[in-house]
C-alpha positions in Angstrom: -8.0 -17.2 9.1 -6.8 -14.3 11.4 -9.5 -11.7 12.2 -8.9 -7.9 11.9 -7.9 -7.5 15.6 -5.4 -10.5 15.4 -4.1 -8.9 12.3 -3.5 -5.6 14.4 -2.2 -7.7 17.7 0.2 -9.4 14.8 1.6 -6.4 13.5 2.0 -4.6 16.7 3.9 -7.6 18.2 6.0 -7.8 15.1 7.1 -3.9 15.3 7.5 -4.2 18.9 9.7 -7.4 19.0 12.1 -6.2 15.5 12.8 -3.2 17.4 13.4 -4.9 20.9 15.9 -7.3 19.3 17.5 -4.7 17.4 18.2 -2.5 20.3 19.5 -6.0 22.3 21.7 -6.9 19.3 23.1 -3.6 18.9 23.9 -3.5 22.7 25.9 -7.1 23.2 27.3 -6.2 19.7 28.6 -3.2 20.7 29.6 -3.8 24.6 31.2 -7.6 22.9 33.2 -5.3 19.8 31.6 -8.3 17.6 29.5 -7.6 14.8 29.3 -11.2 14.0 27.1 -11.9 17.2 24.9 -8.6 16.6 24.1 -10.1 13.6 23.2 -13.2 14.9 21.4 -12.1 17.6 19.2 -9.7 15.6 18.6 -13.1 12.9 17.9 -15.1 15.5 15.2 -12.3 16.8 13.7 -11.9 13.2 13.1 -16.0 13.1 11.6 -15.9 16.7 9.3 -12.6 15.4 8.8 -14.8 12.2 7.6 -17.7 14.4 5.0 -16.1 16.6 3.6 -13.6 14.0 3.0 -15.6 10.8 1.3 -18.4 11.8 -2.4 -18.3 12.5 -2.0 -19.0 16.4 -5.7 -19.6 18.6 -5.0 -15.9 20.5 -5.3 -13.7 16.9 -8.6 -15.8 16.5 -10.2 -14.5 19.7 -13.4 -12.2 17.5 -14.0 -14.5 14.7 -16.4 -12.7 11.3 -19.5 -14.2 11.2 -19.9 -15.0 7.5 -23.6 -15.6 5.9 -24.7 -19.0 5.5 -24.7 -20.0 1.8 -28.8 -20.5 2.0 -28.9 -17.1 3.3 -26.6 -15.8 0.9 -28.9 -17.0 -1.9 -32.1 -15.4 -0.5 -30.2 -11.7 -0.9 -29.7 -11.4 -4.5 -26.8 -9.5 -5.8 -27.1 -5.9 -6.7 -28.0 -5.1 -10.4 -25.3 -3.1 -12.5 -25.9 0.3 -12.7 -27.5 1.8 -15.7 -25.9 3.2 -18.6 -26.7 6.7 -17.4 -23.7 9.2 -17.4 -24.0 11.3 -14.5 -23.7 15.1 -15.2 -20.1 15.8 -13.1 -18.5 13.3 -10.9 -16.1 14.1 -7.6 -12.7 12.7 -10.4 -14.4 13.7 -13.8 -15.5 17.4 -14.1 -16.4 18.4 -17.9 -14.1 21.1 -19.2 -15.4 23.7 -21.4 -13.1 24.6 -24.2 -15.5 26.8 -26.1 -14.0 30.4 -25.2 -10.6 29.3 -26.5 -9.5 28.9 -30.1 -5.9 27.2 -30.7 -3.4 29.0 -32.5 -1.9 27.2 -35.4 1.6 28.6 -36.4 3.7 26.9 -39.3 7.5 27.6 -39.1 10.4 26.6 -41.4 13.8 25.9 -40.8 14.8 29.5 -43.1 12.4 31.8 -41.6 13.2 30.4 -38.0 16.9 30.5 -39.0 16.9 33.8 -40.5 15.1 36.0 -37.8 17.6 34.3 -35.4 20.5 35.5 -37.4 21.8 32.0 -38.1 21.5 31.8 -42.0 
């Protein structure tokens, strides 16, 4: 398994090499008038980008996590659930007080709407 720093190292070489290869492509594309090789070129780029980033080579392994043993795993228990206290306000869910306002309840027809809008 890759490490966080080989996982950074990965994706830097990735960027680095896509956009090398694209640059080189474009250029013998262009100074050739082919866009057949370009293409090629920049496929042939992606496979060797695809070759040395993806698998899980010795140099991204080079500051390995150092995982708990599974004895002392067991002597920390995990932490309880929390209770079923509901906290006053939260940093997402703020109470709204709708106290001060009443809503206005309005019934409307089809004649009385029609009517005052000179349609009937």
């Amino acid at each position: 398994m890759m490490d966080w720093q080989g996982q950074k190292l990965s994706e830097l070489l990735m960027q680095i090499m896509l956009v090398v290869f694209a640059i080189v492509s474009f250029a013998t594309g262009y100074l050739a008038g082919s866009f057949q090789l370009m293409l090629l070129i920049y496929a042939g780029g992606v496979i060797l980008t695809t070759l040395v980033t993806v698998p899980n080579w010795s140099f991204f392994n080079r500051h390995p996590l150092k995982w708990l043993d599974p004895i002392e795993a067991e002597k920390h228990p995990e932490p309880l659930p929390p209770t079923s206290k509901k906290k006053s306000s939260s940093k997402h869910h703020q109470k709204v007080d709708f106290s001060g306002h009443v809503p206005l309840l309005v019934k409307f027809d089809q004649q009385s709407v029609g009517s005052q809008m000179g349609l009937i």
